[in-house]
C-alpha positions as CSV (number, residue, x, y, z in Angstrom):
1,X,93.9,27.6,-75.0
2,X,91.4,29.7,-77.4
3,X,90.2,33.7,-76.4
4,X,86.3,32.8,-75.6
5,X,84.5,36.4,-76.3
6,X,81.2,36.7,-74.9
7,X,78.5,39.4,-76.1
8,X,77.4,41.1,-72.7
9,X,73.8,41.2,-72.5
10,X,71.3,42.9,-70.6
11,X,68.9,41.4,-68.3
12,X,65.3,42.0,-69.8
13,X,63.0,44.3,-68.1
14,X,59.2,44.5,-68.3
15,X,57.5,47.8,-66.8
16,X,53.9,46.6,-66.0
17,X,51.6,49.3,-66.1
18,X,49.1,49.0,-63.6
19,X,45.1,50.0,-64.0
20,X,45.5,53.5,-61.1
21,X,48.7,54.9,-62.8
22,X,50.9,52.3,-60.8
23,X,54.0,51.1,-62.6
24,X,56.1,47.9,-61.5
25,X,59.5,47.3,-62.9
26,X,60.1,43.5,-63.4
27,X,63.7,42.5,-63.9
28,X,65.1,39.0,-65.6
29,X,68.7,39.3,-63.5
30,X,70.5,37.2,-61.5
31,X,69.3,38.5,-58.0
32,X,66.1,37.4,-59.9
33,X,67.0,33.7,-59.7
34,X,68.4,33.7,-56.6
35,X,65.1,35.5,-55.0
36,X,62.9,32.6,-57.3
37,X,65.6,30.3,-55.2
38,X,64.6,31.4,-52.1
39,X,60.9,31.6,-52.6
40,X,60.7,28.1,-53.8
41,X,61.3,25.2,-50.9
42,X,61.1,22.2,-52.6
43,X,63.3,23.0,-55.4
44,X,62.5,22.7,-59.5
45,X,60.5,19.8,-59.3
46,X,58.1,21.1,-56.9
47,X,58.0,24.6,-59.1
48,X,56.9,23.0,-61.9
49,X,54.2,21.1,-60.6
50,X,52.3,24.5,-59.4
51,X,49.8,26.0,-61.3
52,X,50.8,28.6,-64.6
53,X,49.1,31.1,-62.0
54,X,51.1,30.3,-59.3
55,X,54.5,30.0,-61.4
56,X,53.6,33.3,-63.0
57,X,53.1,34.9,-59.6
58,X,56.3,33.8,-58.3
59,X,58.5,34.8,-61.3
60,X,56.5,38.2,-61.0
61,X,57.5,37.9,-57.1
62,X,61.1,37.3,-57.7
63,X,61.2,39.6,-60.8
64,X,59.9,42.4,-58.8
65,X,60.4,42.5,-55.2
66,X,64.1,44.5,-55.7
67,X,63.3,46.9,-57.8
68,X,59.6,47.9,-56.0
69,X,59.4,49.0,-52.4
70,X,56.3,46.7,-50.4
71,X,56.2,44.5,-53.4
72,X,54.8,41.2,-51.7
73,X,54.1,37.5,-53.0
74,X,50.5,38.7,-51.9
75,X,50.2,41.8,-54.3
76,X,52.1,39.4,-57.0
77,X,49.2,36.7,-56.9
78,X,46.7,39.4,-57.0
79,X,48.1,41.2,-60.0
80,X,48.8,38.1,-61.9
81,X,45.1,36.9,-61.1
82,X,43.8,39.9,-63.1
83,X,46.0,39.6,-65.7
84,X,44.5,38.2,-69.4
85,X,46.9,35.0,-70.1
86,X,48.9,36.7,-73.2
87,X,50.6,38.9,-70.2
88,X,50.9,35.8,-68.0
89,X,52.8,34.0,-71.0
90,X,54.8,37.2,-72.2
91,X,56.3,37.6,-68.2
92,X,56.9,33.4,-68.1
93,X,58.6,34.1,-71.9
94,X,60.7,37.0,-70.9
95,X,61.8,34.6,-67.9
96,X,62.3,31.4,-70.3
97,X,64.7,34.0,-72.4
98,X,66.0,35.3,-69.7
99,X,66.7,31.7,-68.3
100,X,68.0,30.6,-71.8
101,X,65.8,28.0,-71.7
102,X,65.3,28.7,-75.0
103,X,68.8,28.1,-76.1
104,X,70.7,25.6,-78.3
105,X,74.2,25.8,-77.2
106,X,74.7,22.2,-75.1
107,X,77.2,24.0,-72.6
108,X,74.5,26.8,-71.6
109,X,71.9,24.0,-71.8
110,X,74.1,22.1,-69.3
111,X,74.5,25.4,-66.9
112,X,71.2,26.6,-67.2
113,X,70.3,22.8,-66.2
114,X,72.3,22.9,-63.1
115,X,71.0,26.5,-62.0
116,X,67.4,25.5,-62.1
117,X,67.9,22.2,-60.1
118,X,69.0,24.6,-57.3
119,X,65.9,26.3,-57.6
């Protein structure tokens, strides 16, 4: 059986910088998906019929609510409400990226698959 050697990556992070001098670290991890699991009953199906708004507010939810104290889905809605749409689709890129949606690889395709049917 072959060596398999796997580049380490990072998981992205986007510092939104808030209109007041408020600053809110969103980060593309693991305990990212697994807060996006929790957050959305219904599973992938039901995530992807929501609106952009709504999916942007709940990847900025899940994103942020570990890394920011009193972070809530409320505060999430409002900010991505005021947002102009390029920031909406950067956050729902860097999530896309982060998901490896974007990837070619069938075996990651397969994986990534299987982790967003649990969401």
């Amino acid at each position: 059986m072959s060596k398999k050697i796997m580049q380490c990556k990072s998981a992205p992070e986007i510092e939104l910088s808030i209109d007041g001098g408020e600053s809110i670290t969103l980060r593309f991890d693991v305990n990212m998906f697994s807060n996006l699991q929790e957050d959305t009953k219904g599973g992938l199906k039901s995530f992807l019929k929501k609106s952009t708004a709504e999916m942007a507010a709940l990847i900025l939810y899940a994103a942020g609510k570990d890394n920011n104290e009193n972070f809530t889905r409320e505060k999430a809605r409002a900010l991505t409400s005021a947002m102009d749409f390029a920031t909406v689709s950067e956050i729902i890129e860097t999530f896309n990226e982060s998901a490896g949606i974007n990837s070619e690889d069938p075996a990651q395709k397969k994986m990534i698959a299987e982790i967003l049917k649990s969401i």
